[in-house]
VEXMI-964820 format. One record per residue (C-alpha): x, y, z; residue in three letters. Coordinates in nm, 3 decimals. Layout:
N
+---------+---------+---------+---------+
|      px |      py |      pz | residuo |
+---------+---------+---------+---------+
|       X |       Y |       Z |     ALA |
...
+---------+---------+---------+---------+
This chain:
340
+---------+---------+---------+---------+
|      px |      py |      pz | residuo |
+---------+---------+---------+---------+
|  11.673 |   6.762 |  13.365 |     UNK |
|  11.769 |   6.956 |  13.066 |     UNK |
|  11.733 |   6.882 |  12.698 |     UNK |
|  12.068 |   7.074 |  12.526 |     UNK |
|  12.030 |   7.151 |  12.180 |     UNK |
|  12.228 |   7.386 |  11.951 |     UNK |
|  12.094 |   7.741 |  11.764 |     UNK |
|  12.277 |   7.830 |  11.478 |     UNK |
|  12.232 |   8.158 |  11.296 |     UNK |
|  12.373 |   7.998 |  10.969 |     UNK |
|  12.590 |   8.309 |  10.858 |     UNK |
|  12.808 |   8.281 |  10.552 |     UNK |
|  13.139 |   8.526 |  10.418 |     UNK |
|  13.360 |   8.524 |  10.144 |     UNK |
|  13.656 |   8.611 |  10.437 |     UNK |
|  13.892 |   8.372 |  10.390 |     UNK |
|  13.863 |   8.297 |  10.774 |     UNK |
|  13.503 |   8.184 |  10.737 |     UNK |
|  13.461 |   7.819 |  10.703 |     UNK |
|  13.136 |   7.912 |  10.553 |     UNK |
|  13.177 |   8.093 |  10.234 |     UNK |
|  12.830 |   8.052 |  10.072 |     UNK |
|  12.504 |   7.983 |  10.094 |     UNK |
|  12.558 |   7.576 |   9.987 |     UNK |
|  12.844 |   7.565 |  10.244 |     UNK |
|  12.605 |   7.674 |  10.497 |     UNK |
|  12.321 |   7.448 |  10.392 |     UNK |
|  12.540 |   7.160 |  10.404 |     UNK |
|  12.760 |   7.201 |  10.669 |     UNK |
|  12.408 |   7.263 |  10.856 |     UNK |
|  12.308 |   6.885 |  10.772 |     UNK |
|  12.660 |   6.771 |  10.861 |     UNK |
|  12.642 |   6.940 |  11.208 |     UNK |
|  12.274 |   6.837 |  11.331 |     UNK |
|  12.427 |   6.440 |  11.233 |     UNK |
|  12.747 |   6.533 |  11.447 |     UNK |
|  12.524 |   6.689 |  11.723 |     UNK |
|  12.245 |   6.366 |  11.704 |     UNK |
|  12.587 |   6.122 |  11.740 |     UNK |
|  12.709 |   6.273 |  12.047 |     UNK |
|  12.418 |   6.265 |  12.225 |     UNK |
|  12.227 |   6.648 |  12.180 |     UNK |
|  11.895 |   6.699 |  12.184 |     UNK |
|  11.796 |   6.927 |  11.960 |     UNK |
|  11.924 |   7.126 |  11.632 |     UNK |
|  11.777 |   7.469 |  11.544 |     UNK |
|  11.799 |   7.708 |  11.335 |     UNK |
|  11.702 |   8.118 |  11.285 |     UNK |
|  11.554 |   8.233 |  10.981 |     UNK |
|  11.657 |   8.591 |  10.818 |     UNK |
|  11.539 |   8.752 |  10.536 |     UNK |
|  11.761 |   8.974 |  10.274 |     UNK |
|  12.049 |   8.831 |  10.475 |     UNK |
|  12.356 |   8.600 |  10.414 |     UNK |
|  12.187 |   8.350 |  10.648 |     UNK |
|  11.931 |   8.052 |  10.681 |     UNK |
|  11.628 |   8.136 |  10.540 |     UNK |
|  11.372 |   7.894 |  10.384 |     UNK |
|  11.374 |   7.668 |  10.708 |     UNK |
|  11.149 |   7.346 |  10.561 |     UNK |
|  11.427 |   7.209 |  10.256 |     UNK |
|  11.651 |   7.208 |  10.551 |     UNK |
|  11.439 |   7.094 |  10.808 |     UNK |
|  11.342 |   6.796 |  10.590 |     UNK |
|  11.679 |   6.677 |  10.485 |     UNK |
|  11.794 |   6.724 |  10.857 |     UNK |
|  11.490 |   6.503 |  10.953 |     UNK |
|  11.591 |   6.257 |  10.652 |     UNK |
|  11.965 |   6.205 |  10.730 |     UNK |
|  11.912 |   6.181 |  11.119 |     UNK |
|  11.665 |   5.956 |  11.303 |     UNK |
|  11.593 |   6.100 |  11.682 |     UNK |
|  11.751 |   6.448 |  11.737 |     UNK |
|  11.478 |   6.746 |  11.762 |     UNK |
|  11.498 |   6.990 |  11.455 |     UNK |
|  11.381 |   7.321 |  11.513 |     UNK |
|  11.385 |   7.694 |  11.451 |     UNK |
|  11.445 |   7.998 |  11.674 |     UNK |
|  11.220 |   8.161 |  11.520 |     UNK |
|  11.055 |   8.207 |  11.186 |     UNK |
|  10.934 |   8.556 |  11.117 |     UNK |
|  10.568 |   8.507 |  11.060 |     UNK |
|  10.496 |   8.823 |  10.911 |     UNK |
|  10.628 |   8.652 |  10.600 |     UNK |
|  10.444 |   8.359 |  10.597 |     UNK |
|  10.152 |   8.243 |  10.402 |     UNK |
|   9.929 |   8.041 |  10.714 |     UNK |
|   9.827 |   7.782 |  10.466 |     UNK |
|  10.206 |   7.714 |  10.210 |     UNK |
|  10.395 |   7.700 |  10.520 |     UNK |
|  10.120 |   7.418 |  10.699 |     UNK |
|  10.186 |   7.217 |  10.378 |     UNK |
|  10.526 |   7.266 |  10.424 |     UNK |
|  10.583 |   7.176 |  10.743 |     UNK |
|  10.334 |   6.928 |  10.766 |     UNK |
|  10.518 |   6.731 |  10.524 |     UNK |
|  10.891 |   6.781 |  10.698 |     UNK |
|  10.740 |   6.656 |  10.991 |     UNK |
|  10.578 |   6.348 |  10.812 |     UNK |
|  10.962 |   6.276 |  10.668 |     UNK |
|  11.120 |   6.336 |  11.012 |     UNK |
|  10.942 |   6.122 |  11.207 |     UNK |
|  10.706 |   6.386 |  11.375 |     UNK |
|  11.029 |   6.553 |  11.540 |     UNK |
|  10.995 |   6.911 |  11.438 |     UNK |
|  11.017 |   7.227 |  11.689 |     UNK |
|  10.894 |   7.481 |  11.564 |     UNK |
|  11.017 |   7.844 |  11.684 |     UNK |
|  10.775 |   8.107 |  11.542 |     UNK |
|  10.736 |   8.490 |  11.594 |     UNK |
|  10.705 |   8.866 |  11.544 |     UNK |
|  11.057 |   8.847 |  11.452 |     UNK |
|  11.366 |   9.093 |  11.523 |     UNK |
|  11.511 |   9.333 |  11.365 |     UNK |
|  11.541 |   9.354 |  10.956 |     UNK |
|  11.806 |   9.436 |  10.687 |     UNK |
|  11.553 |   9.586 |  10.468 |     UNK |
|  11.271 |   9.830 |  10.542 |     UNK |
|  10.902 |   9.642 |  10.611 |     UNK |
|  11.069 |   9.364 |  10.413 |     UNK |
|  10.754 |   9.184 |  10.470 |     UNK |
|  10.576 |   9.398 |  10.190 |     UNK |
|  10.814 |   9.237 |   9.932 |     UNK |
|  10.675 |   8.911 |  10.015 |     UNK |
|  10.339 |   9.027 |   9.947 |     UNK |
|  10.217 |   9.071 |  10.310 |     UNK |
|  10.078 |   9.401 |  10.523 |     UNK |
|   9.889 |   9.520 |  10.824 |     UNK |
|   9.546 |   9.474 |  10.837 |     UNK |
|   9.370 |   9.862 |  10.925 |     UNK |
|   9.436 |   9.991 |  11.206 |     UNK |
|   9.738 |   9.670 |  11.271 |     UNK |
|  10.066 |   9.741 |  11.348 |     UNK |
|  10.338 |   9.469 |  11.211 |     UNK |
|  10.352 |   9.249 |  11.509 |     UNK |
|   9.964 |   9.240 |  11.475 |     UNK |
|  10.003 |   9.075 |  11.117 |     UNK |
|  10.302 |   8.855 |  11.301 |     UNK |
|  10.054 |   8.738 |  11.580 |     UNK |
|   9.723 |   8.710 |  11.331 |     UNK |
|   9.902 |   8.491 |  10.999 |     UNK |
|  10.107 |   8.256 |  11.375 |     UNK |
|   9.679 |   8.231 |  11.522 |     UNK |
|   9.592 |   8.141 |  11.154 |     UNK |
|   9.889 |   7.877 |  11.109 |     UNK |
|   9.779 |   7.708 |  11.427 |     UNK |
|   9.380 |   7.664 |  11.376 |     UNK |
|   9.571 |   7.508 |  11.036 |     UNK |
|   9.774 |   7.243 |  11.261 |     UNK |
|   9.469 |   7.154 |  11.425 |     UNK |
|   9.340 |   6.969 |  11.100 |     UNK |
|   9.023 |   7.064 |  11.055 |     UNK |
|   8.849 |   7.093 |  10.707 |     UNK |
|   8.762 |   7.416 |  10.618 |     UNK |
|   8.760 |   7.416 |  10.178 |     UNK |
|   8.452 |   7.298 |   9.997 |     UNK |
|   8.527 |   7.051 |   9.805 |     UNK |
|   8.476 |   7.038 |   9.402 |     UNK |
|   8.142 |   6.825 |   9.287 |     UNK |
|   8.398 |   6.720 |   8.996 |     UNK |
|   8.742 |   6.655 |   9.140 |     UNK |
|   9.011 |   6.508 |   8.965 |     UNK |
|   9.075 |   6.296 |   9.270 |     UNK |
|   8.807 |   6.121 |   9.506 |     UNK |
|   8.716 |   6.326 |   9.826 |     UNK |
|   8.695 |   6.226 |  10.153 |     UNK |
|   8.354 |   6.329 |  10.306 |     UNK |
|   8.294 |   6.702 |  10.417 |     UNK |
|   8.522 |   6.973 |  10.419 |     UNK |
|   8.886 |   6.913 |  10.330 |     UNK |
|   9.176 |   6.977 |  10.548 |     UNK |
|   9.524 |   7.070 |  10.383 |     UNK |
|   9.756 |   6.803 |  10.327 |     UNK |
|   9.969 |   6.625 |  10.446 |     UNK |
|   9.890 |   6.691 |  10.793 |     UNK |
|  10.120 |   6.562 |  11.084 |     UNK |
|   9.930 |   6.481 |  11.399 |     UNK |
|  10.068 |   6.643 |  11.683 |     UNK |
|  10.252 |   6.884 |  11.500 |     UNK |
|  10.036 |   7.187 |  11.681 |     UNK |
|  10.161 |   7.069 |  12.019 |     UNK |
|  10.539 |   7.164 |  11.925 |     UNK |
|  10.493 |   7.487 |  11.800 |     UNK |
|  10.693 |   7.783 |  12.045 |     UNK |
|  10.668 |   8.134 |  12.028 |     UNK |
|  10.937 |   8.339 |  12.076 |     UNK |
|  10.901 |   8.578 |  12.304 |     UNK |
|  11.074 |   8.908 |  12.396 |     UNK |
|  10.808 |   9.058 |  12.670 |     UNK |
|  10.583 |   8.926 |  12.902 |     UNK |
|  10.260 |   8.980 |  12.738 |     UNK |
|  10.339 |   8.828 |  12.436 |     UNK |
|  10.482 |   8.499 |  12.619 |     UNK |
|  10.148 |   8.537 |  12.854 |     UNK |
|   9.945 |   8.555 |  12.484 |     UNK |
|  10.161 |   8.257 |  12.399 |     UNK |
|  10.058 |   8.039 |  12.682 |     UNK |
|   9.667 |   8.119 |  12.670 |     UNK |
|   9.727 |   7.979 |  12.284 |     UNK |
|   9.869 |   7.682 |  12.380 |     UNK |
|  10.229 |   7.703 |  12.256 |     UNK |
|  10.567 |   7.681 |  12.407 |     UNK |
|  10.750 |   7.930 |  12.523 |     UNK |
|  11.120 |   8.017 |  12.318 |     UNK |
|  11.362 |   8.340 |  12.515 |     UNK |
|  11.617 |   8.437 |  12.337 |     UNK |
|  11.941 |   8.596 |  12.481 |     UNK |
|  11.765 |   8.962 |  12.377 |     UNK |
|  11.453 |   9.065 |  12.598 |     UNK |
|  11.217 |   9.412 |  12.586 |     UNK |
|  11.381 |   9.586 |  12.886 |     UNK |
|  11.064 |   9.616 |  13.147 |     UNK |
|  11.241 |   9.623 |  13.475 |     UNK |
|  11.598 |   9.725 |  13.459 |     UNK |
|  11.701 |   9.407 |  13.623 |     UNK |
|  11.944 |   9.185 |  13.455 |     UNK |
|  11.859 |   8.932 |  13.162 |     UNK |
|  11.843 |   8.609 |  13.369 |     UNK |
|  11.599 |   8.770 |  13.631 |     UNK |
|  11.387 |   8.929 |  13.377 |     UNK |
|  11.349 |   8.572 |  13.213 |     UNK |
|  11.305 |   8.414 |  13.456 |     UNK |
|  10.985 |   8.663 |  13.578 |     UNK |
|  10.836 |   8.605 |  13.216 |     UNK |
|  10.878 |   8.198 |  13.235 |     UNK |
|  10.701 |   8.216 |  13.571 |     UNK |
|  10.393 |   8.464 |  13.434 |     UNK |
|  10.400 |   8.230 |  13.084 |     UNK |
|  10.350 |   7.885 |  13.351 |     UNK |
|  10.111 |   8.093 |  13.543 |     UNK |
|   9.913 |   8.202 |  13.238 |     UNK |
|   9.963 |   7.848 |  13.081 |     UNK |
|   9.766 |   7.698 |  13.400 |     UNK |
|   9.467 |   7.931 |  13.395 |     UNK |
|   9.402 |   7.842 |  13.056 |     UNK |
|   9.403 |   7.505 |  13.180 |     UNK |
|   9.572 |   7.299 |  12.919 |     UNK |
|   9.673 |   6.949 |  12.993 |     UNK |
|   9.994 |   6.873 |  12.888 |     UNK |
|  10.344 |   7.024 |  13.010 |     UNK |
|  10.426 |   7.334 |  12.802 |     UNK |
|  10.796 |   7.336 |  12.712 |     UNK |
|  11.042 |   7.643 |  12.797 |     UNK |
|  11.350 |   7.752 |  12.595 |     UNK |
|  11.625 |   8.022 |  12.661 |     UNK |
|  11.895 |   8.005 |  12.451 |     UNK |
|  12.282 |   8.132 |  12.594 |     UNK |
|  12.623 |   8.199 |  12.439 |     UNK |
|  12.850 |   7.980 |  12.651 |     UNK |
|  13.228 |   7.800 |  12.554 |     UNK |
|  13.393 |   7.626 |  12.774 |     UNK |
|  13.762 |   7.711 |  12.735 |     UNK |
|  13.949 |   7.367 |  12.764 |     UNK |
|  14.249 |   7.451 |  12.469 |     UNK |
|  14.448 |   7.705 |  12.349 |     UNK |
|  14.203 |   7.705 |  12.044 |     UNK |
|  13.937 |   7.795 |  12.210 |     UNK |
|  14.127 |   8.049 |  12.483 |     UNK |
|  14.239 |   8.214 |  12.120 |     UNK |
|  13.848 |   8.223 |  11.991 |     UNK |
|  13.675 |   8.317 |  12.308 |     UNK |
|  13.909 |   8.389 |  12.585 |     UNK |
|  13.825 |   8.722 |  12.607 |     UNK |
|  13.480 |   8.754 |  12.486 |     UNK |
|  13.290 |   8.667 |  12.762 |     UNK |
|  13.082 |   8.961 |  12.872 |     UNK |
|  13.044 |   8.983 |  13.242 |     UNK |
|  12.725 |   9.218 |  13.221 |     UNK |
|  12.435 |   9.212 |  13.001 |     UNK |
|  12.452 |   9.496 |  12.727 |     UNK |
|  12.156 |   9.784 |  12.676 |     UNK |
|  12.025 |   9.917 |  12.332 |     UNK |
|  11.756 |  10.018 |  12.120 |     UNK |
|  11.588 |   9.796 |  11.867 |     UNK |
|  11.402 |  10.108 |  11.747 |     UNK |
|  11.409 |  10.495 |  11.905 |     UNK |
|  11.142 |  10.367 |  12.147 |     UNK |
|  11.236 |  10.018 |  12.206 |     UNK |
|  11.497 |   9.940 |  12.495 |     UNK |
|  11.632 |   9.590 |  12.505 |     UNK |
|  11.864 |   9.393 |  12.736 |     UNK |
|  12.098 |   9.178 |  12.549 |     UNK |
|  12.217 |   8.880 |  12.769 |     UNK |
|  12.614 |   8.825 |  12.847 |     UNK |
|  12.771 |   8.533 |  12.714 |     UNK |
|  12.995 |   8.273 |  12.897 |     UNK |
|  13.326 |   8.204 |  12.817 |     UNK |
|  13.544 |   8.003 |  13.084 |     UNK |
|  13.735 |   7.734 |  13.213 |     UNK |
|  13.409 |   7.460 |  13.302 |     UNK |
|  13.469 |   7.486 |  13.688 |     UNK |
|  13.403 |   7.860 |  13.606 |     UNK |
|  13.097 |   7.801 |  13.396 |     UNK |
|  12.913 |   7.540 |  13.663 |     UNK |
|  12.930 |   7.822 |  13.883 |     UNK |
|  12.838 |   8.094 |  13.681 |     UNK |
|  12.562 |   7.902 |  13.532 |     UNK |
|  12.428 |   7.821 |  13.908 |     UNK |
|  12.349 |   8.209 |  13.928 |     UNK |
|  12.156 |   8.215 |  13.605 |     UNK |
|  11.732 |   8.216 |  13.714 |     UNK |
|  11.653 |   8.161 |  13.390 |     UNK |
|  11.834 |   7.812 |  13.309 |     UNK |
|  11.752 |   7.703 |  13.573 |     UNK |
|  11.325 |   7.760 |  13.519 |     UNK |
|  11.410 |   7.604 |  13.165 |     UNK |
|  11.339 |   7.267 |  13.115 |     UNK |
|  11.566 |   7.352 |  12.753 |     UNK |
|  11.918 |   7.527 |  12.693 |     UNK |
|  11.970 |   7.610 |  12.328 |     UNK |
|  12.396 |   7.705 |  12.258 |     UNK |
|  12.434 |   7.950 |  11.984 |     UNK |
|  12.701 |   7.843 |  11.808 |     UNK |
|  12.964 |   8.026 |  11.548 |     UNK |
|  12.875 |   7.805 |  11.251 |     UNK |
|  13.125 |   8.040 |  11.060 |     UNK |
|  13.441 |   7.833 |  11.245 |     UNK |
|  13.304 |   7.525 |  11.033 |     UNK |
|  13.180 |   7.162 |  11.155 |     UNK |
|  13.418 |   7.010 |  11.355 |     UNK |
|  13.510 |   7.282 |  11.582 |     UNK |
|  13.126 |   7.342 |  11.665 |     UNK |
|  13.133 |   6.917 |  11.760 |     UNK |
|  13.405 |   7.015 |  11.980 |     UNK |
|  13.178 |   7.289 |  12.160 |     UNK |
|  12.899 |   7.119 |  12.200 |     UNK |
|  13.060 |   6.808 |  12.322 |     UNK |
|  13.274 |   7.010 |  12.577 |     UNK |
|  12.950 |   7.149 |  12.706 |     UNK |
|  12.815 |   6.827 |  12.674 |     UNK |
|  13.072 |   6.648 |  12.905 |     UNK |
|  13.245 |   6.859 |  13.133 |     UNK |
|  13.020 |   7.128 |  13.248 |     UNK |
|  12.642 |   6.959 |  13.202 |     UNK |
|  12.650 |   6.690 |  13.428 |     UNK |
|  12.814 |   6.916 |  13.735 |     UNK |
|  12.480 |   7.113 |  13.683 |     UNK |
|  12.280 |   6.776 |  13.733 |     UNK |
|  12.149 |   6.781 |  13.382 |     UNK |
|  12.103 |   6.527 |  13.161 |     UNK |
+---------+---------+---------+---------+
């Protein structure tokens, strides 16, 4: 059984071949699509978050008028950059576009990737603690956001309020029950998706991993899904964790989409450097006829230890084509897999 949702990076471009020309096109067309995707049966519609960029960022006004204007599709993020967060503005935040979407959100959080500005965390008022390194503050404000989730009070309360208190310490508000259960960390290496599980959250891997064996993508995944379960069972929670990896894949069914993707799928995985120390793997992407895809996608480990498939999609080629994707996907290569 899979659960197929979309990832969109929400990119806009003044090129007249973008169907996404601002920021309002993309917030709008974003609401449009997640309807589309929630009337043709997906599961889930998520969303990255980038700073300094022309692309999503403030996830919760979008998450909540997602969760408004659709009533059972999961709405997510892949991932929020934590090192920009304040723990206790974004618990408010998405404790209340939880409360308005029915307690559907997914929430994707992390270190984060690579930046169009320098630290651009600093600008946002945030820094290493001594002797922290940036994915230390990452990891410390994502441990701080969950103890948050868990609603327990924590602020003495005012002998004169304005308002009547509850007894004891007070909690923020509004609080979403169950909301700490469907938080995910994205993960690029094993320890960090081993961390992940010993915290309780789900695990979210992307289609770029740290580099630790040499092996392909899909193996490498698949190794850190199987230490993340491993991990998750010695810390002996009691519920099911939930596993992510998220793939570029079209199905090529028209001369449209032969003219968009008919020669970009990458047969190999592609090596580089997120910084002068860091080697990554960046996964291939899929672009075939759907008898070509089932069996390609048959050979990839790490789909197939995923209990979720997240399709990034080119929101830049506008609404209706991404339906088309999806729904492709949807009906002529997902149930040859046995999903669904």
């Amino acid at each position: 059984m899979k659960k197929i949702g979309f990832l969109s990076f929400g990119h806009w471009s003044p090129s007249s071949q973008s169907q996404t020309r601002s920021a309002a096109d993309v917030l709008l067309q974003s609401i449009d699509l997640a309807v589309e995707a929630e009337r043709i049966g997906m599961n889930g519609a998520y969303f990255r978050v980038h700073h300094f960029a022309q692309q999503l960022a403030s996830p919760f006004p979008l998450l909540a008028a997602v969760g408004a204007k659709t009533k059972k599709i999961e709405i997510g993020t892949a991932v929020i950059d934590m090192r920009y967060e304040n723990p206790h503005y974004m618990a408010e935040d998405a404790g209340a576009a939880d409360l308005i979407a029915g307690s559907r959100l997914q929430l994707g959080i992390s270190r984060g990737s690579p930046e169009q500005v320098i630290e651009g965390w600093r600008y946002f008022g945030y820094g290493p603690a001594a002797g922290e390194d940036d994915a230390g503050l990452g990891r410390r404000h994502a441990e701080e956001f969950l103890e948050l989730l868990c609603g327990k009070g924590f602020a003495k309360p005012n002998p004169r309020p304005m308002f009547e208190n509850p007894p004891g310490l007070l909690r923020l508000e509004p609080y979403s029950e169950g909301l700490r259960e469907r938080i995910w960390w994205g993960s690029a290496s094993n320890a960090t998706a081993v961390w992940a599980a010993k915290l309780g959250m789900n695990l979210q891997s992307s289609t770029l991993k740290f580099d630790e064996s040499g092996q392909p993508l899909h193996i490498q995944q698949a190794a850190q899904i199987r230490a993340f379960r491993s991990a998750w069972a010695e810390a002996g929670h009691k519920r099911v964790p939930r596993i992510s990896v998220s793939r570029s894949i079209f199905a090529l069914v028209n001369d449209l989409d032969r003219a968009y993707f008919g020669r970009s799928g990458r047969e190999t995985d592609q090596i580089g450097f997120l910084d002068s120390t860091t080697r990554a793997v960046f996964g291939r992407s899929y672009a075939a006829e759907p008898e070509v895809l089932v069996k390609q996608l048959r050979n990839d480990e790490a789909i197939a230890e995923a209990d979720t498939l997240l399709l990034t999609i080119p929101n830049q080629l506008g609404v209706a084509y991404n339906v088309h994707v999806m729904e492709t996907i949807l009906t002529a290569v997902a149930p040859a897999l046995g999903w669904r």
